[in-house]
C-alpha positions as a Markdown table, in Angstrom:
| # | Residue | x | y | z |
|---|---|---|---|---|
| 1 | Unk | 0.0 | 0.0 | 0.0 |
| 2 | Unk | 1.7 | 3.4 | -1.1 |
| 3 | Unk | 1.9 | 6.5 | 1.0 |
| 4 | Unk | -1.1 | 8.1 | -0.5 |
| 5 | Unk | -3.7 | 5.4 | 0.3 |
| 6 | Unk | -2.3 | 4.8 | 3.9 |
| 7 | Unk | -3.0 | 8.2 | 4.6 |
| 8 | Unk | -6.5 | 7.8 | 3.5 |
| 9 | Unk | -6.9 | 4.5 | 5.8 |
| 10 | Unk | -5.0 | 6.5 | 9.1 |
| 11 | Unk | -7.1 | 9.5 | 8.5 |
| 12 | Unk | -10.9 | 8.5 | 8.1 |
| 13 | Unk | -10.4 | 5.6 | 10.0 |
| 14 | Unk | -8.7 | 6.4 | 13.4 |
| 15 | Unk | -10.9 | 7.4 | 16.3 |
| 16 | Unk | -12.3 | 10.8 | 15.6 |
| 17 | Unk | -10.9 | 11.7 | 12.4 |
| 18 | Unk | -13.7 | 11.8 | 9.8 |
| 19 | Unk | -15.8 | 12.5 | 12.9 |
| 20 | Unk | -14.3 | 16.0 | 13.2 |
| 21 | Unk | -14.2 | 16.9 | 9.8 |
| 22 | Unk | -17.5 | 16.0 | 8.9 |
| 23 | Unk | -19.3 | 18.1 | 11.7 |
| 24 | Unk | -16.7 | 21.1 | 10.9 |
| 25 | Unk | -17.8 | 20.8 | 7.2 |
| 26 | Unk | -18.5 | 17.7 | 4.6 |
| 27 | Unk | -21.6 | 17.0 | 7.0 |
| 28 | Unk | -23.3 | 20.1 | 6.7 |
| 29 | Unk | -25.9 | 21.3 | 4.8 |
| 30 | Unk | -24.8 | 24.7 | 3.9 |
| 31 | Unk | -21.4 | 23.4 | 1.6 |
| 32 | Unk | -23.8 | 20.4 | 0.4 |
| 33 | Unk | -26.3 | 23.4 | -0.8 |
| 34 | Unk | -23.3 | 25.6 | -1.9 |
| 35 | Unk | -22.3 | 22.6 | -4.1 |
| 36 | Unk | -26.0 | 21.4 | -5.7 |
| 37 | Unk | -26.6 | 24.9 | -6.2 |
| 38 | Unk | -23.7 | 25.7 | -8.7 |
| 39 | Unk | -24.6 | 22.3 | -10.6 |
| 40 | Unk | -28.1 | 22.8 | -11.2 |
| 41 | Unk | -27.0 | 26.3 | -12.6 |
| 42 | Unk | -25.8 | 24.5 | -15.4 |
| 43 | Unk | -29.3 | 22.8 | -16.0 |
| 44 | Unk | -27.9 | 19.5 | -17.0 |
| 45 | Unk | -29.9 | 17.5 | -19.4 |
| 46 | Unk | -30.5 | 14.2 | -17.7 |
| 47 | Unk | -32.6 | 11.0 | -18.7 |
| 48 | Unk | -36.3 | 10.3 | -17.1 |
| 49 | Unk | -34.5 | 7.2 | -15.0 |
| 50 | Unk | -30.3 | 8.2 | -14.0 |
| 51 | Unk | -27.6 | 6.2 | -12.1 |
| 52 | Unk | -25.8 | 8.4 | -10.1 |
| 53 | Unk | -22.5 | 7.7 | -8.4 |
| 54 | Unk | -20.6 | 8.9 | -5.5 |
| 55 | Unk | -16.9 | 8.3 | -5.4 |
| 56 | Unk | -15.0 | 8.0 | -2.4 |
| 57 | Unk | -17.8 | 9.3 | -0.9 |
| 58 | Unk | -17.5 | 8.0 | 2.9 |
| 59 | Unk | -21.1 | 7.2 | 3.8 |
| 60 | Unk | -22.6 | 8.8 | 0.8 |
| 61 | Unk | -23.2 | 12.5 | 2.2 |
| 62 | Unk | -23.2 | 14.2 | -1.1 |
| 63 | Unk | -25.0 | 11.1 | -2.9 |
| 64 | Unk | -27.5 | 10.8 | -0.7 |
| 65 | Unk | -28.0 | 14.6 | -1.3 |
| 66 | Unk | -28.1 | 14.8 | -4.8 |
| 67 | Unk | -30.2 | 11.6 | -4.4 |
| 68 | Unk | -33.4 | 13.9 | -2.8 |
| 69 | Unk | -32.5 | 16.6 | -5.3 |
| 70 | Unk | -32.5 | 14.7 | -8.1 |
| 71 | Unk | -35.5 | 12.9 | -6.9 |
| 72 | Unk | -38.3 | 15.8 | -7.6 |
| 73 | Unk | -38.0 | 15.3 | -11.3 |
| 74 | Unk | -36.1 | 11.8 | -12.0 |
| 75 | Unk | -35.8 | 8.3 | -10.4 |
| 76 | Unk | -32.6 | 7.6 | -9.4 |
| 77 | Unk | -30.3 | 5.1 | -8.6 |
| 78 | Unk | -27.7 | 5.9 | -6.3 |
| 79 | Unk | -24.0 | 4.1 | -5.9 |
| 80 | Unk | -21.9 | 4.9 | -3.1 |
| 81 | Unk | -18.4 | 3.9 | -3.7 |
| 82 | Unk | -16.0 | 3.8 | -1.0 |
| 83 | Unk | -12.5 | 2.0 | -0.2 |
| 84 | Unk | -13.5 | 2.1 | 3.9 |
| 85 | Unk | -15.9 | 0.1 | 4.6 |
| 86 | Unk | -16.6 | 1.4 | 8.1 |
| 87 | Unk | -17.7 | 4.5 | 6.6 |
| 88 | Unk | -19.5 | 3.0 | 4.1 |
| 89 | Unk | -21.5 | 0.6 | 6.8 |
| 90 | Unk | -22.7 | 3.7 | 8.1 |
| 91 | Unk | -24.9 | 4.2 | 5.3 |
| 92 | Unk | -28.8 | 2.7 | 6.4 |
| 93 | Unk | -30.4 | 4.1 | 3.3 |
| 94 | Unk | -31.5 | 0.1 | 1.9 |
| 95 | Unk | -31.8 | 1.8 | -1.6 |
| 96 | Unk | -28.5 | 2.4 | -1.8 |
| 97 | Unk | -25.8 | 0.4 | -3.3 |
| 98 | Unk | -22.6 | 0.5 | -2.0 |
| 99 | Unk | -19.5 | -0.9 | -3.0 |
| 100 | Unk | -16.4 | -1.2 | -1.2 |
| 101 | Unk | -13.8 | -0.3 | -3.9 |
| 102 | Unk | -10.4 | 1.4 | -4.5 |
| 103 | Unk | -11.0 | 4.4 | -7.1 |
| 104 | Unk | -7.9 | 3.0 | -8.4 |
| 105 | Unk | -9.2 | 0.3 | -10.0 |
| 106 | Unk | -13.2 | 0.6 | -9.8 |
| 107 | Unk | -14.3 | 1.0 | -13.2 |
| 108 | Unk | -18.3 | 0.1 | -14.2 |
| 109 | Unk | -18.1 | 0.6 | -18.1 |
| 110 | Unk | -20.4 | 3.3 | -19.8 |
| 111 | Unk | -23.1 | 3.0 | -16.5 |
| 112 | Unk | -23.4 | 6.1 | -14.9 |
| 113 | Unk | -25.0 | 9.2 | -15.9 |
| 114 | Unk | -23.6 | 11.4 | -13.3 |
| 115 | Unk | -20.8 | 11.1 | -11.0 |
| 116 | Unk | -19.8 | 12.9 | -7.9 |
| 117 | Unk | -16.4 | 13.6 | -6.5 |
| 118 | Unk | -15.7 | 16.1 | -3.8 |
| 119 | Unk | -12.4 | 16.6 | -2.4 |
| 120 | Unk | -10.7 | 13.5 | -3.2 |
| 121 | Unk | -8.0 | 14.0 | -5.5 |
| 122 | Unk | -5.3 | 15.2 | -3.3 |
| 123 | Unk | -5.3 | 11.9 | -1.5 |
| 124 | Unk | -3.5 | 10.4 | -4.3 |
| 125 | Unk | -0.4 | 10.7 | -6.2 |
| 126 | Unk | -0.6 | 12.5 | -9.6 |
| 127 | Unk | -0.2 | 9.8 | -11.5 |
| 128 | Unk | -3.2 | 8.1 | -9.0 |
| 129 | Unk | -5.1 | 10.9 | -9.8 |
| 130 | Unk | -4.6 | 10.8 | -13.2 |
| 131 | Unk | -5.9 | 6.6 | -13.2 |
| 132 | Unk | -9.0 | 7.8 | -10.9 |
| 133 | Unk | -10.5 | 10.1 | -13.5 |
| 134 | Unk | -9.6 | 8.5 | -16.5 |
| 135 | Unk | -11.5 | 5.2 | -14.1 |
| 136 | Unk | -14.6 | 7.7 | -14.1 |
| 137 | Unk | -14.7 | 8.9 | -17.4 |
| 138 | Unk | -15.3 | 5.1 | -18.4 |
| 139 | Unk | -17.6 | 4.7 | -15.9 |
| 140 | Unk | -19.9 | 7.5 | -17.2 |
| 141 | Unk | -22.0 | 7.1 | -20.3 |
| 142 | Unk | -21.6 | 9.0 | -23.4 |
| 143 | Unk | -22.7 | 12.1 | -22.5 |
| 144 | Unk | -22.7 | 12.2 | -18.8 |
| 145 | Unk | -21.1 | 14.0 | -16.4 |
| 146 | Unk | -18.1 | 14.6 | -13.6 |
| 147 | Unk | -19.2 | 16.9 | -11.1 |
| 148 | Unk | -15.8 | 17.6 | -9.2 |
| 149 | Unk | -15.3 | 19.6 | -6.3 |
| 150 | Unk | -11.1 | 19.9 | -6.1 |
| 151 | Unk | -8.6 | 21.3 | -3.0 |
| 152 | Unk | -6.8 | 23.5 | -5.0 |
| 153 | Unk | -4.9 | 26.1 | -2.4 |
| 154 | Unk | -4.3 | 29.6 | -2.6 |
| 155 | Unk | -0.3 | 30.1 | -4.3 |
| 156 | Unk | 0.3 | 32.5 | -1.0 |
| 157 | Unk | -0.9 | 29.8 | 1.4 |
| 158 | Unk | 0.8 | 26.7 | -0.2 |
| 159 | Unk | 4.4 | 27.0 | 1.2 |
| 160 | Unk | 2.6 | 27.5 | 4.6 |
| 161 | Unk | -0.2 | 24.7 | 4.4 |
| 162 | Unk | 3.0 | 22.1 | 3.3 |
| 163 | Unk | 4.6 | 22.5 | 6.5 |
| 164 | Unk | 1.2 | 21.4 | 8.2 |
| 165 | Unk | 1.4 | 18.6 | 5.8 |
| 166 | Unk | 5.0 | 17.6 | 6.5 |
| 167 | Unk | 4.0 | 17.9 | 10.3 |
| 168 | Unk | 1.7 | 15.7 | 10.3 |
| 169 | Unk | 3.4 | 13.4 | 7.8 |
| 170 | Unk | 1.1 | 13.2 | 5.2 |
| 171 | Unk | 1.6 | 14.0 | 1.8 |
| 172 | Unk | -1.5 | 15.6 | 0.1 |
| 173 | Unk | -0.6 | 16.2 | -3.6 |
| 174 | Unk | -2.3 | 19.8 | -4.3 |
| 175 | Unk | -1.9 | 20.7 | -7.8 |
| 176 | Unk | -2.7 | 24.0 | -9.5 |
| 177 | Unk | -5.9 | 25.1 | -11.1 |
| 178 | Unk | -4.1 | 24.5 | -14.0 |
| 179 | Unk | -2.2 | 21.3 | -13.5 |
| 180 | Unk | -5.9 | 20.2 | -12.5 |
| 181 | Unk | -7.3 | 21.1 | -15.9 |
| 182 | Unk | -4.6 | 19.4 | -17.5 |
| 183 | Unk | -5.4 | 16.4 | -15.7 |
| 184 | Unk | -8.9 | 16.5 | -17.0 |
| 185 | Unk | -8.2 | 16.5 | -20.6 |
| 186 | Unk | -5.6 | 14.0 | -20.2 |
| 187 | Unk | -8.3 | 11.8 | -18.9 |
| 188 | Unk | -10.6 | 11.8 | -21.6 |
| 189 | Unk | -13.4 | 14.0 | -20.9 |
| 190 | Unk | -14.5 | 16.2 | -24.0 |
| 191 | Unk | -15.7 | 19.0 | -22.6 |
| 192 | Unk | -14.5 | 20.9 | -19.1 |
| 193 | Unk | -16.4 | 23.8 | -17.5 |
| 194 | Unk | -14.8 | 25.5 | -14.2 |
| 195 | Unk | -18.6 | 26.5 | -12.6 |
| 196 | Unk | -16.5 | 28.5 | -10.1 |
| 197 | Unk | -15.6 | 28.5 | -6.4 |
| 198 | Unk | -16.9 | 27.6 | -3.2 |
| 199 | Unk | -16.9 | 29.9 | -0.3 |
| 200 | Unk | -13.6 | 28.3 | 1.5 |
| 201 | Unk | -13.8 | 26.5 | 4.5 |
| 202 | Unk | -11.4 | 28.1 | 7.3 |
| 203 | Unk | -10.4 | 24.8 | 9.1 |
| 204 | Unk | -10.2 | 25.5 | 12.8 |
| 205 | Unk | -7.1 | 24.6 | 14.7 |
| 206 | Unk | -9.7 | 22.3 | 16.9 |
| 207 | Unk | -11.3 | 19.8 | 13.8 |
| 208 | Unk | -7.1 | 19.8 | 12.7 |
| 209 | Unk | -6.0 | 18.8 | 16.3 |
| 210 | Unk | -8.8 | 16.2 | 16.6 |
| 211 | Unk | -8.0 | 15.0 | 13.2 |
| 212 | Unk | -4.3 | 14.7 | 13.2 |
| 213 | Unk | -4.8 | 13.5 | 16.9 |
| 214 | Unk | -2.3 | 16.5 | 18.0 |
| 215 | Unk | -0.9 | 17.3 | 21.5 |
| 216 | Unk | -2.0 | 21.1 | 22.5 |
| 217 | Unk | 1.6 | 21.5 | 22.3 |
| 218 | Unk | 2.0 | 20.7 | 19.0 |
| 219 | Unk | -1.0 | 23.0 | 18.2 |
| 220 | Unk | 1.1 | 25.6 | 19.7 |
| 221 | Unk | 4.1 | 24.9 | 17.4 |
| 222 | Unk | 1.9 | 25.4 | 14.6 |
| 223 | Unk | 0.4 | 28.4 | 16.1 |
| 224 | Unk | 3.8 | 29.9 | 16.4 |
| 225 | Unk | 4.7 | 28.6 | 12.4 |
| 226 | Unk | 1.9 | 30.7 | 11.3 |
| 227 | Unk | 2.5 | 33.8 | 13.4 |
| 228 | Unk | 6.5 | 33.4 | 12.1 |
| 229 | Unk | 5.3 | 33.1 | 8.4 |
| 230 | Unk | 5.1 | 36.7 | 6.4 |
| 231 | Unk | 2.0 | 38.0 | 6.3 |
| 232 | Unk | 2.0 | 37.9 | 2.5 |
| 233 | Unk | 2.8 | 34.1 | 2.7 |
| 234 | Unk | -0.3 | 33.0 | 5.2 |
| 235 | Unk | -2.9 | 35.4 | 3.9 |
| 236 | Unk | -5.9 | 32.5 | 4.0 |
| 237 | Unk | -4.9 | 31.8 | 7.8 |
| 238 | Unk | -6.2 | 33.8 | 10.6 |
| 239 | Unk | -4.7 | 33.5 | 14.3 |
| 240 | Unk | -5.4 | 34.8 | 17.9 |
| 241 | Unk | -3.4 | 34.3 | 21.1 |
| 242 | Unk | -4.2 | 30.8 | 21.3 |
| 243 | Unk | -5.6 | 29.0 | 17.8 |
| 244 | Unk | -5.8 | 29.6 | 14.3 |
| 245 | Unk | -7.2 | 28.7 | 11.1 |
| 246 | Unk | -6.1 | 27.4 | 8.1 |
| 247 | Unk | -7.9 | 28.0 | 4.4 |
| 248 | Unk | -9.3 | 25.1 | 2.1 |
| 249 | Unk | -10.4 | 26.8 | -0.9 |
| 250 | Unk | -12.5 | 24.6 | -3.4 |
| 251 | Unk | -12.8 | 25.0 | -7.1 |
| 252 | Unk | -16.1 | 23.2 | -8.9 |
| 253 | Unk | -15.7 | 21.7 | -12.4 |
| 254 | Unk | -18.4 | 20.0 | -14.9 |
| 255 | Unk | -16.8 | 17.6 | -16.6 |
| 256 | Unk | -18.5 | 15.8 | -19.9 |
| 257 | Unk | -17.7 | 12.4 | -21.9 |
């Protein structure tokens, strides 16, 4: 197992991890509206009767979502596609399918009419990432869509947010908006629409500590890296006397086969 994917495994599956990030953000309702509400902007033409997917999805928060969206004017078949299956156990909905797969590999030929990926990508390699989405774009029918939400940091805040990386020895591959892009023609897809941003999600030194399972001390030590870092180097992260936070800015992409 690479470095990439046993961060995945240490990360969402030790004690609190996903716990912590999911009430600070992915388990929301505000980012989960943010997200639905720049896709059906784009009034995508879909079928009476769709297959939706949801990959690397946990328990299927955004699937599930889309799911009751969609619902009002289609019937829909969701897929939640996961490679831990203690997240994906936590899923009760019995109309759901899940499958307990590695994005590496899980490819389900021309089946899906729409996919959904939010902030996944960095968990792999480049040349992972690059195998994940070309594995998508020959999951998807001719015709359907990749709706991608991608961690692409700010250039100010990158040299900062790698040393929070390094700390916490993980190694998150962030690419550029543009390195992104490049990645999604490379994969296949014929047609790639940046739908815009997200409002970014200031990560609280609290949800990182619980995450990371981090001593206050070493919270400290961070604290001190960001108050020691130029102001024009950290300008996503915000700090008081005792805790700070650090920016995850999201770009949204359509992508069509």
């Amino acid at each position: 197992m690479d470095i990439n994917q046993t961060n995945v495994d240490r990360e969402v599956i030790s004690g609190k991890t996903w716990e912590a990030y999911s009430n600070a953000y992915f388990g929301k309702k505000e980012p989960l509206e943010e997200l639905w509400n720049i896709f059906s902007k784009q009034k995508v033409k879909l079928s009476e009767n769709i297959t939706i997917g949801d990959l690397g999805g946990a328990e299927g928060i955004v699937g599930e979502f889309f799911k009751d969206k969609l619902s009002k004017n289609h019937k829909v078949k969701l897929y939640v596609i996961e490679i831990i299956k203690q997240l994906l156990d936590k899923n009760r909905n019995k109309d759901t399918i899940k499958l307990n797969e590695d994005l590496r590999k899980f490819v389900k030929k021309d089946f899906f009419d729409l996919l959904l990926m939010r902030s996944i990508l960095h968990y792999f390699s480049k040349e992972e990432q690059l195998q994940v989405l070309k594995n998508a774009h020959d999951s998807i029918k001719s015709g359907g869509h990749l709706l991608i939400q991608s961690f692409i940091q700010n250039p100010s805040d990158l040299e900062l947010f790698s040393k929070f990386n390094h700390h916490v020895k993980r190694n998150l591959q962030l690419l550029s908006k543009e390195e992104t892009i490049d990645l999604f023609r490379k994969s296949g897809f014929s047609e790639i629409k940046e739908l815009g941003s997200l409002p970014t999600w200031n990560l609280s030194s609290k949800a990182f500590q619980q995450r990371y399972e981090l001593t206050d001390s070493e919270i400290e030590i961070l604290r001190k890296t960001v108050e020691n870092t130029p102001t024009e180097k950290r300008k996503g992260f915000t700090l008081d006397s005792k805790t700070f936070t650090i920016p995850v800015p999201y770009a949204v992409f359509l992508l069509k086969k």
